[in-house]
Backbone of each chain as nested JSON, in Angstrom:
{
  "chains": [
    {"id": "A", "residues": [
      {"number": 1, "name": "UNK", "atoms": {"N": [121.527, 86.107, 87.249], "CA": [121.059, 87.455, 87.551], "C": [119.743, 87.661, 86.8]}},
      {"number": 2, "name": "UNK", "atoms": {"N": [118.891, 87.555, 87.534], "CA": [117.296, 87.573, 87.058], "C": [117.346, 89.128, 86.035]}},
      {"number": 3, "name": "UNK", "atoms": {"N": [116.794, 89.112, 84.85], "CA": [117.281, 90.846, 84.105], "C": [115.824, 91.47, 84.422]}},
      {"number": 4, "name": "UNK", "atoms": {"N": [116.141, 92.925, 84.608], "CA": [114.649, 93.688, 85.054], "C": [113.81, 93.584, 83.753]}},
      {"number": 5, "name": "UNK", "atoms": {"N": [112.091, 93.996, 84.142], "CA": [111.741, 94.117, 83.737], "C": [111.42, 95.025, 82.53]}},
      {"number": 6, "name": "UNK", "atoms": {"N": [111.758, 94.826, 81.117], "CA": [112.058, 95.442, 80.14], "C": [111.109, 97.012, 80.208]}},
      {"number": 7, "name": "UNK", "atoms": {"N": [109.673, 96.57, 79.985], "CA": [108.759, 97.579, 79.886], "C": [109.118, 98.349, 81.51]}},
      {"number": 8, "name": "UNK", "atoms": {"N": [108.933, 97.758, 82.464], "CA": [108.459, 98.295, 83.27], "C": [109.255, 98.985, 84.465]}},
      {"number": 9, "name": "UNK", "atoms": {"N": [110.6, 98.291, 84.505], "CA": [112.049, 98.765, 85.249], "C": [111.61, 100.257, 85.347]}},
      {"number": 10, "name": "UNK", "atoms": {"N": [111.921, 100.624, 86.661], "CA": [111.997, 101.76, 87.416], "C": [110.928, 102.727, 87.011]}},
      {"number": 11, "name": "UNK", "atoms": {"N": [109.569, 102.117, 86.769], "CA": [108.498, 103.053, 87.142], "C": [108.117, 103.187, 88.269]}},
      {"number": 12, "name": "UNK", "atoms": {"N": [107.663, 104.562, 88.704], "CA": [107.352, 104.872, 90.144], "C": [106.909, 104.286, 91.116]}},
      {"number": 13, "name": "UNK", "atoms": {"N": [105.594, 103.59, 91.238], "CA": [105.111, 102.562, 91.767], "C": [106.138, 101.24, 92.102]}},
      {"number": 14, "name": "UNK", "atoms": {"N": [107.159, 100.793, 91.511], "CA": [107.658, 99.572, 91.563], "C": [108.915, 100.228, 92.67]}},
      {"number": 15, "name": "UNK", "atoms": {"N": [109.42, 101.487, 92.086], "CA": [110.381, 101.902, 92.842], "C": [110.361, 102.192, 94.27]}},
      {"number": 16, "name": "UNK", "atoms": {"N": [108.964, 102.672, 94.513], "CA": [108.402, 103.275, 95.573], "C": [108.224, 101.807, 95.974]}},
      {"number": 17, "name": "UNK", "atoms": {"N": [107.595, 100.766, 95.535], "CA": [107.355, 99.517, 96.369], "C": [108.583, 98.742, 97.052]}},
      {"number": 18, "name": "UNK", "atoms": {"N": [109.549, 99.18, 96.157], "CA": [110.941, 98.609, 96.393], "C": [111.441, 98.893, 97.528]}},
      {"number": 19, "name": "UNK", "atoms": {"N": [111.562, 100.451, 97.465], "CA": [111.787, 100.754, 99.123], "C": [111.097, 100.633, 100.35]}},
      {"number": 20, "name": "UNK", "atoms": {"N": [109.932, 100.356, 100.041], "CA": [109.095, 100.209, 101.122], "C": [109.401, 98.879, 101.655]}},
      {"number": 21, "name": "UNK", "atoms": {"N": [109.825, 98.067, 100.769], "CA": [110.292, 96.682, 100.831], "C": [111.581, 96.596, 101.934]}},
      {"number": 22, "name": "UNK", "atoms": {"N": [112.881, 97.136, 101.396], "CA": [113.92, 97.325, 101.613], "C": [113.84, 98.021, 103.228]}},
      {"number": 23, "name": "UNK", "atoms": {"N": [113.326, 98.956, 103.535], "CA": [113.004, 99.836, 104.588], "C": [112.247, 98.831, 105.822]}},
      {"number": 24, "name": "UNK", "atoms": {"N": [111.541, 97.699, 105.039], "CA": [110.961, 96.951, 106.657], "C": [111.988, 95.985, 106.328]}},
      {"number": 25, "name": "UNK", "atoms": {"N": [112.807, 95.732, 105.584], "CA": [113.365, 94.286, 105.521], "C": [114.69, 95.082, 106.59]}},
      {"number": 26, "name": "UNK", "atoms": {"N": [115.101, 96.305, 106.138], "CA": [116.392, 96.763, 107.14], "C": [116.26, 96.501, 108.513]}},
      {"number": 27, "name": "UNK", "atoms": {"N": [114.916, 97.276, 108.868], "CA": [114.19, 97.621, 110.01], "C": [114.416, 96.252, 110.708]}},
      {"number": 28, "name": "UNK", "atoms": {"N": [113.902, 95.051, 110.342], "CA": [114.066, 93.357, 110.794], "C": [115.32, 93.307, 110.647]}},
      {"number": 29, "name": "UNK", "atoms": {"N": [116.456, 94.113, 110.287], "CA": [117.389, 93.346, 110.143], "C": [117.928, 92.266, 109.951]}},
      {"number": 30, "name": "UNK", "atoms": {"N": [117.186, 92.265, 108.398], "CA": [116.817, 90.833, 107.417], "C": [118.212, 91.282, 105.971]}},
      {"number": 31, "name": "UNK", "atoms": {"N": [118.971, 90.486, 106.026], "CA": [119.77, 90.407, 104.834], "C": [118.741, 90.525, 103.598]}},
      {"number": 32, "name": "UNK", "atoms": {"N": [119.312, 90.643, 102.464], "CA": [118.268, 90.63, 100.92], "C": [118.325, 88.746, 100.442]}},
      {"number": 33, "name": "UNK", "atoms": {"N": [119.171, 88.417, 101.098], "CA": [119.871, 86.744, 101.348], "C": [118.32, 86.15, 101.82]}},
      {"number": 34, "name": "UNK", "atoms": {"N": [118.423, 86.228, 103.017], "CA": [117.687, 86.299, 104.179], "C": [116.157, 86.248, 103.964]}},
      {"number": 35, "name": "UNK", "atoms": {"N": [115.539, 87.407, 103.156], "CA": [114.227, 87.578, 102.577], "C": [113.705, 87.033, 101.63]}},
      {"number": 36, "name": "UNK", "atoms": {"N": [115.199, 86.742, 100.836], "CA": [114.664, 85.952, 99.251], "C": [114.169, 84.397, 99.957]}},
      {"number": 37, "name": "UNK", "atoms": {"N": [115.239, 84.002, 101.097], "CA": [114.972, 82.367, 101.491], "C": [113.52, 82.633, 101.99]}},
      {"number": 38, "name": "UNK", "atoms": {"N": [113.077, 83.488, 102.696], "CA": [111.826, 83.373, 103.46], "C": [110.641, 83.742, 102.773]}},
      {"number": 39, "name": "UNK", "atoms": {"N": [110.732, 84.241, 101.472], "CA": [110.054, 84.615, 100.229], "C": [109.782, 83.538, 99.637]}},
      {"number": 40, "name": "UNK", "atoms": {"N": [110.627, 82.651, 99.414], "CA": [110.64, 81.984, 98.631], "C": [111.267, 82.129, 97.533]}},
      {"number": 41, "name": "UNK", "atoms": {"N": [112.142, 83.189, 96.918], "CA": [112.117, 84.216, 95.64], "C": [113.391, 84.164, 95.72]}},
      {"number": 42, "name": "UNK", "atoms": {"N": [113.951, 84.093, 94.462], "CA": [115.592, 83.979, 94.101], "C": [115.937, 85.273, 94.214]}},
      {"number": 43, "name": "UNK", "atoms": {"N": [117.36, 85.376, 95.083], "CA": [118.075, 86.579, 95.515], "C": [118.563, 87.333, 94.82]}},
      {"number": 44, "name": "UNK", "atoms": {"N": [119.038, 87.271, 93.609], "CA": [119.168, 88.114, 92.411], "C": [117.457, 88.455, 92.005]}},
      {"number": 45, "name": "UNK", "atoms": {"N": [116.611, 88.096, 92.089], "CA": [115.775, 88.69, 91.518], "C": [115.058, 89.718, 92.953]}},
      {"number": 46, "name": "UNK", "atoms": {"N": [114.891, 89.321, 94.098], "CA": [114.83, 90.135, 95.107], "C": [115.225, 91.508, 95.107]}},
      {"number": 47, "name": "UNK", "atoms": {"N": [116.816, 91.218, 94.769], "CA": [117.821, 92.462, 94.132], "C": [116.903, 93.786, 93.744]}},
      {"number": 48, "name": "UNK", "atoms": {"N": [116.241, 92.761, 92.267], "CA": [115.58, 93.725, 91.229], "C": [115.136, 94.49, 91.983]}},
      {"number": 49, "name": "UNK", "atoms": {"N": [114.276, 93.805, 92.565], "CA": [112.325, 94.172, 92.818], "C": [112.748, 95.46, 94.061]}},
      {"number": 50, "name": "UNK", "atoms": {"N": [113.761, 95.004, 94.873], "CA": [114.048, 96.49, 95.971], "C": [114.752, 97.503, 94.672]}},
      {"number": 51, "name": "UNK", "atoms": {"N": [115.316, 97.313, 93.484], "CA": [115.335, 98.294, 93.013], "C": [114.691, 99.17, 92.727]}},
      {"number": 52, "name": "UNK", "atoms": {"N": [113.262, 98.136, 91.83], "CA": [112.256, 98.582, 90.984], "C": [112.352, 98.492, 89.862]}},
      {"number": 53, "name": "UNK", "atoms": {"N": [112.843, 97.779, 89.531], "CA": [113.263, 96.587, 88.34], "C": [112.44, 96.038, 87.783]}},
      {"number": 54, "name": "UNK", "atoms": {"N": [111.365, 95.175, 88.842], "CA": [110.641, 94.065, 88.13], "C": [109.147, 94.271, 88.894]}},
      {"number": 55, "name": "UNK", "atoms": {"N": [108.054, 94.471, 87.597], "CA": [106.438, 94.514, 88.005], "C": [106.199, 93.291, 89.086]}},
      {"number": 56, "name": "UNK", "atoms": {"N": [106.522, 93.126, 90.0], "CA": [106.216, 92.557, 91.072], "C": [104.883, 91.941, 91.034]}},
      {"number": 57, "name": "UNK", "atoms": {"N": [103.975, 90.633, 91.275], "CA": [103.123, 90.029, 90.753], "C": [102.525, 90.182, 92.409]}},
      {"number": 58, "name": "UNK", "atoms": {"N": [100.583, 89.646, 92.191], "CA": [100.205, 90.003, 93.503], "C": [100.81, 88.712, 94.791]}},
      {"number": 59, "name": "UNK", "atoms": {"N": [101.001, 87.464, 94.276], "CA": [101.4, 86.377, 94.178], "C": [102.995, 87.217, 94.961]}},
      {"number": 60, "name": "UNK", "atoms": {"N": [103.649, 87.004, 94.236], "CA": [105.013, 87.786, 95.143], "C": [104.98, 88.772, 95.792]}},
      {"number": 61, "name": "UNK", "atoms": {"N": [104.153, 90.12, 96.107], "CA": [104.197, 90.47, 96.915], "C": [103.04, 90.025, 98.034]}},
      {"number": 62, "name": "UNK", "atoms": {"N": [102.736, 89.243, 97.929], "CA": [101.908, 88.497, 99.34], "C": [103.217, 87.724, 100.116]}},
      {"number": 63, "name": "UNK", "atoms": {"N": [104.145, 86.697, 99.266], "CA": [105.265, 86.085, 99.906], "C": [105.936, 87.192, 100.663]}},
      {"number": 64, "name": "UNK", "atoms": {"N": [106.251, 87.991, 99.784], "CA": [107.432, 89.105, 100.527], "C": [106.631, 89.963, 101.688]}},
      {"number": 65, "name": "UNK", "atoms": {"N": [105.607, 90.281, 101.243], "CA": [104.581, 90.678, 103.094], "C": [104.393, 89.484, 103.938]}},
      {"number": 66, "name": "UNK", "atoms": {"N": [104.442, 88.534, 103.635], "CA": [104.238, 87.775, 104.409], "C": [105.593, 87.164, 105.35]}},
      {"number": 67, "name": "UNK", "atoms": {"N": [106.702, 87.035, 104.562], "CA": [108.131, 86.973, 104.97], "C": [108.623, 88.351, 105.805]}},
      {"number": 68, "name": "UNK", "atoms": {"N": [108.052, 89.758, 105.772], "CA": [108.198, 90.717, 106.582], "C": [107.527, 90.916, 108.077]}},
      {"number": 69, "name": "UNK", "atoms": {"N": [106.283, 89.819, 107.589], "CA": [106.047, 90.161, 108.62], "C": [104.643, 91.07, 108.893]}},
      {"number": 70, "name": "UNK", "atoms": {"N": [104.394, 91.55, 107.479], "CA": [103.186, 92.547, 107.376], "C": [102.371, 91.983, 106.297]}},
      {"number": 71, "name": "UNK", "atoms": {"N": [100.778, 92.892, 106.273], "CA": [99.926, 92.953, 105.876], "C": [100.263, 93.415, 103.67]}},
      {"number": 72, "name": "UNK", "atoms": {"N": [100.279, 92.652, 102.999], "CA": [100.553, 93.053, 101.561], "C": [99.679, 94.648, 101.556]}},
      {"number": 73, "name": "UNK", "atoms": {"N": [98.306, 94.654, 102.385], "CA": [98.133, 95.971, 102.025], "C": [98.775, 97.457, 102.624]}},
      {"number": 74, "name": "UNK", "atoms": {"N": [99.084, 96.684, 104.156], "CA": [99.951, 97.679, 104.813], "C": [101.508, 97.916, 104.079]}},
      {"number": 75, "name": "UNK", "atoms": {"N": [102.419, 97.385, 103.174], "CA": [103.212, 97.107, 102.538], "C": [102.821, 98.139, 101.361]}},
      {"number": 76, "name": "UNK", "atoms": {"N": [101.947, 98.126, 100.664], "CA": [101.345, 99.291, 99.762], "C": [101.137, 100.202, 100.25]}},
      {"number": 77, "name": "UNK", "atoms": {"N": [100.485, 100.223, 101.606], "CA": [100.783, 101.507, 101.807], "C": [101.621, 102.365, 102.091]}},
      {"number": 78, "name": "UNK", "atoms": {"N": [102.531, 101.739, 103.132], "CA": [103.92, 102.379, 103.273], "C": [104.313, 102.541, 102.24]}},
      {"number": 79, "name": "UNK", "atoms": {"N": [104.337, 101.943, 101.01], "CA": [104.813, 102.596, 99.561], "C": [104.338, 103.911, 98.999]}},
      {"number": 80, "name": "UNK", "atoms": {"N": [103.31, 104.16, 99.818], "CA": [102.82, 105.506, 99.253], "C": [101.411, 105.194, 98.419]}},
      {"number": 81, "name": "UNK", "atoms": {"N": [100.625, 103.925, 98.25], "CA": [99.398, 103.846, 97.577], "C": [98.516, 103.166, 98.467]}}
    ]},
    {"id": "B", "residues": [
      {"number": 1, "name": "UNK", "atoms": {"N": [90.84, 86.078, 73.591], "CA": [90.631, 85.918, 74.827], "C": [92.097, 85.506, 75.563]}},
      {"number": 2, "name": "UNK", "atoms": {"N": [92.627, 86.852, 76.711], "CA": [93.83, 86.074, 77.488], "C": [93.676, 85.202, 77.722]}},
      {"number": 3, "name": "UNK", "atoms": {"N": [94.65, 84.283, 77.964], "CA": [94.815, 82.974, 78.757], "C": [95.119, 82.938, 79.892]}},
      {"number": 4, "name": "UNK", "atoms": {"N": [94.656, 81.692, 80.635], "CA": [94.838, 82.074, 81.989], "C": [95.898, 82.332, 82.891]}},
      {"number": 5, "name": "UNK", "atoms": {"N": [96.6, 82.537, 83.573], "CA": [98.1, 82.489, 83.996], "C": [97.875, 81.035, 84.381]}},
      {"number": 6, "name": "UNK", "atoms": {"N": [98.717, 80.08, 83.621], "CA": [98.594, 78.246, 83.908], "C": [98.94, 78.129, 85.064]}},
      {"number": 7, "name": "UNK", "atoms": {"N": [99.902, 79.235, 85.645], "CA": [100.62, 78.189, 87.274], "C": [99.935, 79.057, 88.16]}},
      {"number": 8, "name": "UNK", "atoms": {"N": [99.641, 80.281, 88.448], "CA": [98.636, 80.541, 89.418], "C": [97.318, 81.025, 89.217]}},
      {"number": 9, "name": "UNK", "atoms": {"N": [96.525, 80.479, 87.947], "CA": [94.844, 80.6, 87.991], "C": [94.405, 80.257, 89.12]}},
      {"number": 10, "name": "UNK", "atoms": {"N": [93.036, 80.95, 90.164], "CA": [92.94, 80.008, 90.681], "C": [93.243, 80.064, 92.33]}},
      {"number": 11, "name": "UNK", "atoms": {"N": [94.542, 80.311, 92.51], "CA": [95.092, 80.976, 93.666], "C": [94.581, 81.711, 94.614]}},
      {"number": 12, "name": "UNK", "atoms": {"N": [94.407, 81.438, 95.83], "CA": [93.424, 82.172, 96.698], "C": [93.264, 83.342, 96.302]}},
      {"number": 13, "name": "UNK", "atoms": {"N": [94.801, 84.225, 96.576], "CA": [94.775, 85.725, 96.788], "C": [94.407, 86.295, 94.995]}},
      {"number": 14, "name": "UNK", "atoms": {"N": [94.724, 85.413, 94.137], "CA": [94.103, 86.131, 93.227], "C": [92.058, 86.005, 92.756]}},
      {"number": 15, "name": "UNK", "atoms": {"N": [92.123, 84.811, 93.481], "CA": [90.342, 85.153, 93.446], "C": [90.002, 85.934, 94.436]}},
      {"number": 16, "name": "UNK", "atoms": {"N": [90.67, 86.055, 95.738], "CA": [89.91, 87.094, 96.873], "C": [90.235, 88.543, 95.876]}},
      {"number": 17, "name": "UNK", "atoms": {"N": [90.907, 88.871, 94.921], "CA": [91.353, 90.239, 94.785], "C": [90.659, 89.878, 93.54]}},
      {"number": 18, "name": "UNK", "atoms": {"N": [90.376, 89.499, 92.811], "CA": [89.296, 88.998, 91.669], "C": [87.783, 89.708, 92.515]}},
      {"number": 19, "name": "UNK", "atoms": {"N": [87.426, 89.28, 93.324], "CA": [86.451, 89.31, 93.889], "C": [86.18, 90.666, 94.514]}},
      {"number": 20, "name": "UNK", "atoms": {"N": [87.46, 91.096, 94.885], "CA": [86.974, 92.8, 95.822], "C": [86.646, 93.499, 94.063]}},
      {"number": 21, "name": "UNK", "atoms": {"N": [87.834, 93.281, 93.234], "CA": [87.314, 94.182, 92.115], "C": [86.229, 93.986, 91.587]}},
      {"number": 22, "name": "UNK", "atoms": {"N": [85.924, 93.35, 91.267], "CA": [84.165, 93.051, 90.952], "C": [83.159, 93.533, 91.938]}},
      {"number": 23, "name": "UNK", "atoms": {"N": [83.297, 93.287, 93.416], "CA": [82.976, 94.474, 94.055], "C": [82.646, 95.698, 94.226]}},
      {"number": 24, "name": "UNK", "atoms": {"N": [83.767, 96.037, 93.992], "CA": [84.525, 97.72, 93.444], "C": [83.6, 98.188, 92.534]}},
      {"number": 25, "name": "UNK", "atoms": {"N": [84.064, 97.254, 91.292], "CA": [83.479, 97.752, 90.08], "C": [81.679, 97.464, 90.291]}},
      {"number": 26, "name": "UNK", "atoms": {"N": [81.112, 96.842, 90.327], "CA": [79.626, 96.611, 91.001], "C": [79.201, 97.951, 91.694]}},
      {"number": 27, "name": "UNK", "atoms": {"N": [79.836, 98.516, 92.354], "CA": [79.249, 99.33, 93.304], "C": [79.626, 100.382, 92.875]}},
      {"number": 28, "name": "UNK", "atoms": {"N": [80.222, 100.647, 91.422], "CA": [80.29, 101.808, 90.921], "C": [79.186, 101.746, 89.588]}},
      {"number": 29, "name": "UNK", "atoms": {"N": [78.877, 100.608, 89.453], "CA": [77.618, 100.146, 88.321], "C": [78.685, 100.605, 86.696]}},
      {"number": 30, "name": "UNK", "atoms": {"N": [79.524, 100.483, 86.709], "CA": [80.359, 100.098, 86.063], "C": [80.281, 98.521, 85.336]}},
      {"number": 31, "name": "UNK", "atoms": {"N": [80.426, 98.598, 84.093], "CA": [80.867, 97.189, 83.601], "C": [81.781, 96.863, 83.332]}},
      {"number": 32, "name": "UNK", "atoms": {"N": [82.099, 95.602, 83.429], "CA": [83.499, 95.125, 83.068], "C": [84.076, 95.769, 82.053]}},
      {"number": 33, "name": "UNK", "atoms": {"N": [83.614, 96.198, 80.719], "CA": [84.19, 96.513, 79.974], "C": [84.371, 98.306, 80.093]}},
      {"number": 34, "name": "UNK", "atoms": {"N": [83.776, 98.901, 80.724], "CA": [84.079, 100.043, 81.193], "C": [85.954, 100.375, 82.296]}},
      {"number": 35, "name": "UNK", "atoms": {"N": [85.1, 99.105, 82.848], "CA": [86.737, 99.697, 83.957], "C": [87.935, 99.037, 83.421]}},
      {"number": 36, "name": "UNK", "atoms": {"N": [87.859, 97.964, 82.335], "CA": [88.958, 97.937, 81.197], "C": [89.414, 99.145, 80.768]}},
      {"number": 37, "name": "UNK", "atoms": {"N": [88.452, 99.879, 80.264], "CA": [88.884, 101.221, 79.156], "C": [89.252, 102.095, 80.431]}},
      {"number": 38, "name": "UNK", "atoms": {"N": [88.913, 102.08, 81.537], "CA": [89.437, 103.273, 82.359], "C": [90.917, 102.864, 82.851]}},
      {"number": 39, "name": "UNK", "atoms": {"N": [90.815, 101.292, 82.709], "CA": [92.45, 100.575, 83.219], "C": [93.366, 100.677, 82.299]}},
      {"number": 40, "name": "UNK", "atoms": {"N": [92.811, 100.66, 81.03], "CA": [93.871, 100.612, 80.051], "C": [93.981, 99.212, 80.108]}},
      {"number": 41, "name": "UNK", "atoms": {"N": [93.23, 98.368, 79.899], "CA": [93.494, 96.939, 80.011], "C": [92.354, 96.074, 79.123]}},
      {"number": 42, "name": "UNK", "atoms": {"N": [93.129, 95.375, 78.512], "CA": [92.185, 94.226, 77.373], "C": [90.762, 93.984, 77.955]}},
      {"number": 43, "name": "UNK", "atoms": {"N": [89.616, 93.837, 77.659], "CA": [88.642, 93.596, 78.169], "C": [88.429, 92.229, 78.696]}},
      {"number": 44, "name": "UNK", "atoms": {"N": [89.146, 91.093, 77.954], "CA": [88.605, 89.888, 78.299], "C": [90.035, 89.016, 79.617]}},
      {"number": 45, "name": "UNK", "atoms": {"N": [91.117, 90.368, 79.627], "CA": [92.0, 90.525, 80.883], "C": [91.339, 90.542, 81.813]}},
      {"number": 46, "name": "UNK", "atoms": {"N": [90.608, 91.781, 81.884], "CA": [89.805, 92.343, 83.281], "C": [88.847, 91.096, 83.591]}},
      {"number": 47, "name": "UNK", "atoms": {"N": [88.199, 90.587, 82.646], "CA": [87.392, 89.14, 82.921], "C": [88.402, 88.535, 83.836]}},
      {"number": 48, "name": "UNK", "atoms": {"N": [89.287, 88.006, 83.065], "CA": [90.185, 86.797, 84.048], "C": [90.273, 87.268, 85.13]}},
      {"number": 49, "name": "UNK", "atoms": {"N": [90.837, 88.696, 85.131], "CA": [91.493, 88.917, 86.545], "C": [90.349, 88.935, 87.678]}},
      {"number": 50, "name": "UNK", "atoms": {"N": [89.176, 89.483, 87.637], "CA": [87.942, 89.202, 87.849], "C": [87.452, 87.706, 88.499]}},
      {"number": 51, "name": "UNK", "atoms": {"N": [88.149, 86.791, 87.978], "CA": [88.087, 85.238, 88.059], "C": [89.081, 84.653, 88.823]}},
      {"number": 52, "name": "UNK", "atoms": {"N": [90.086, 85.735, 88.94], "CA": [91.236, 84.989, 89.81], "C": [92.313, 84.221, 89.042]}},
      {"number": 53, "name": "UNK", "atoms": {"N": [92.032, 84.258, 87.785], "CA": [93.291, 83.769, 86.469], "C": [94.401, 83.972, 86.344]}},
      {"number": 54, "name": "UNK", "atoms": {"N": [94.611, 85.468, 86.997], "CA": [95.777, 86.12, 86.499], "C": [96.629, 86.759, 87.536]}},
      {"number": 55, "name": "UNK", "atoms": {"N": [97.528, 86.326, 87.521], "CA": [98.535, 87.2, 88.703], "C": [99.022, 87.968, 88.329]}},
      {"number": 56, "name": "UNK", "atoms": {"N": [98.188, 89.232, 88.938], "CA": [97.509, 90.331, 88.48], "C": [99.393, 91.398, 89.22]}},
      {"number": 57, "name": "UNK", "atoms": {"N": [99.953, 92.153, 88.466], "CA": [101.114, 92.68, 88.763], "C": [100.62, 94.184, 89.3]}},
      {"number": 58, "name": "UNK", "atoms": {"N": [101.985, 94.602, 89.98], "CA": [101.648, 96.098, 90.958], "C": [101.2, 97.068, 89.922]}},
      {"number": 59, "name": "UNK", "atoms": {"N": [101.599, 96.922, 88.729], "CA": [101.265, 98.173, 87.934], "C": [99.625, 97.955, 87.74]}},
      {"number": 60, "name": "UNK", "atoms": {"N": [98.935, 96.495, 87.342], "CA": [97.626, 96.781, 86.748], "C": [96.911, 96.759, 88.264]}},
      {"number": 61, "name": "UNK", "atoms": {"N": [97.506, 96.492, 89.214], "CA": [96.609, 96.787, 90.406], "C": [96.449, 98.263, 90.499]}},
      {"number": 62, "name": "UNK", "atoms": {"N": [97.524, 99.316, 90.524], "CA": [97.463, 100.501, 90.49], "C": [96.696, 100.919, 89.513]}},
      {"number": 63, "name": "UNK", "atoms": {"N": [96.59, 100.805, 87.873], "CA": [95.667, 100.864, 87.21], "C": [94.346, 100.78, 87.396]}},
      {"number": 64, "name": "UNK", "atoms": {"N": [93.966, 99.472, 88.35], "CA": [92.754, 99.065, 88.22], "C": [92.079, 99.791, 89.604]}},
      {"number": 65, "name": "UNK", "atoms": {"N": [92.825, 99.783, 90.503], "CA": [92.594, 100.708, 91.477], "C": [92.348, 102.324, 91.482]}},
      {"number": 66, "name": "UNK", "atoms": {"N": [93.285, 102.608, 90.568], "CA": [92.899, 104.147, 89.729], "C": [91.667, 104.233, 89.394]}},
      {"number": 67, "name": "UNK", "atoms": {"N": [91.31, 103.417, 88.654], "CA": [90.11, 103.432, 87.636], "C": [89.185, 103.194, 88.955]}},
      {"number": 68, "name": "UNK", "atoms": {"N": [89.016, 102.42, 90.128], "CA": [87.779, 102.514, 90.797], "C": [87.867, 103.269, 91.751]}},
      {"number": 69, "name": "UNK", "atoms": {"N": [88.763, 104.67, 91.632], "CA": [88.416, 105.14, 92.694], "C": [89.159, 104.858, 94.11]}},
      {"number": 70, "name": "UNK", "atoms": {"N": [90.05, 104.085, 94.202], "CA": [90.496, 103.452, 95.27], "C": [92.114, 103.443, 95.798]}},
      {"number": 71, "name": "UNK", "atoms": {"N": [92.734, 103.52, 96.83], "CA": [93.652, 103.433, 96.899], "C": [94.174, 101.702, 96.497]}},
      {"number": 72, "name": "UNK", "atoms": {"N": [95.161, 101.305, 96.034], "CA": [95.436, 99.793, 95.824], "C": [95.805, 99.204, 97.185]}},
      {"number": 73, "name": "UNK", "atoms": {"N": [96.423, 99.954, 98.305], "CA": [96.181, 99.259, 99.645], "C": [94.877, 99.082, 100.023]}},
      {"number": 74, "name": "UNK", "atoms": {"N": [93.838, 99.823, 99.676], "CA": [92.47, 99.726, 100.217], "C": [91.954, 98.573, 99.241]}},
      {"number": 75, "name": "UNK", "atoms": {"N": [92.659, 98.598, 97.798], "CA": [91.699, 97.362, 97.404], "C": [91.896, 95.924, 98.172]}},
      {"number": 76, "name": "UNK", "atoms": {"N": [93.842, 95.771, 98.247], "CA": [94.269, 94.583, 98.841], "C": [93.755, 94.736, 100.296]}},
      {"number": 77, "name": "UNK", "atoms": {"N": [93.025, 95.475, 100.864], "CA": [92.452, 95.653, 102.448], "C": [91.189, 94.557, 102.448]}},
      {"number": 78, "name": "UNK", "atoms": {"N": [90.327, 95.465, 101.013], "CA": [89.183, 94.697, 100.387], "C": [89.189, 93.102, 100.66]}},
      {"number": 79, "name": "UNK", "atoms": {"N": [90.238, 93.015, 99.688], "CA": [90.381, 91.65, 99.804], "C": [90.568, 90.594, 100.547]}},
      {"number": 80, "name": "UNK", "atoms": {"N": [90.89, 91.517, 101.634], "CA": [91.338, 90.398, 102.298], "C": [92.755, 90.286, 102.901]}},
      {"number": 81, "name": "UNK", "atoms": {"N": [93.686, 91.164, 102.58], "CA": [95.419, 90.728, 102.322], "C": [95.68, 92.303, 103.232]}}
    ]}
  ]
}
């Protein structure tokens, strides 16, 4: 179980990215299983990151836009930035 | 002086996003060490990240995007992503 990010677990931005995450991965009707394999990214730590757990690197969220299916900047934006 | 991130210095998406911020920051006639102090970020950080060194996380993108003025989807637009 990948542990969240100490400092940074459930600041706004990560949380807000999380769902934005979670919300196109539903939408595909993509398991969190499912996204981590096509991410590349271990499924306990996937977990986190739709929590908002873990400062998400630009590097991982390019995999995870790219495994959705979308644009990393369109992905920010639906997060709200 | 940070060090570089060893496993992704280097990395496309972090020199294309190296590159819009220097951009960014350029066209605000801003210096590097200015949009550090507006990021809240080490000065010789903002270098690397600048260089593509550092896999640069959602929070200091939001930071660094704050500081120029920019939405952080519009920077990763910038870039390229």
């Amino acid at each position: 179980m990948a542990k969240p990010s100490p400092k940074h677990a459930g600041d706004q931005v990560l949380v807000d990215l999380g769902l934005a995450i979670r919300k196109a991965r539903l939408a595909m009707k993509l398991s969190q299983e499912a996204l981590a394999v096509d991410a590349g990214l271990d499924r306990s730590y996937m977990g986190g990151i739709e929590r908002g757990e873990h400062n998400v690197t630009a590097i991982n969220i390019l995999k995870i836009a790219t495994a959705l299916g979308i644009k990393p900047s369109k992905l920010l934006l639906d997060s709200g930035y």
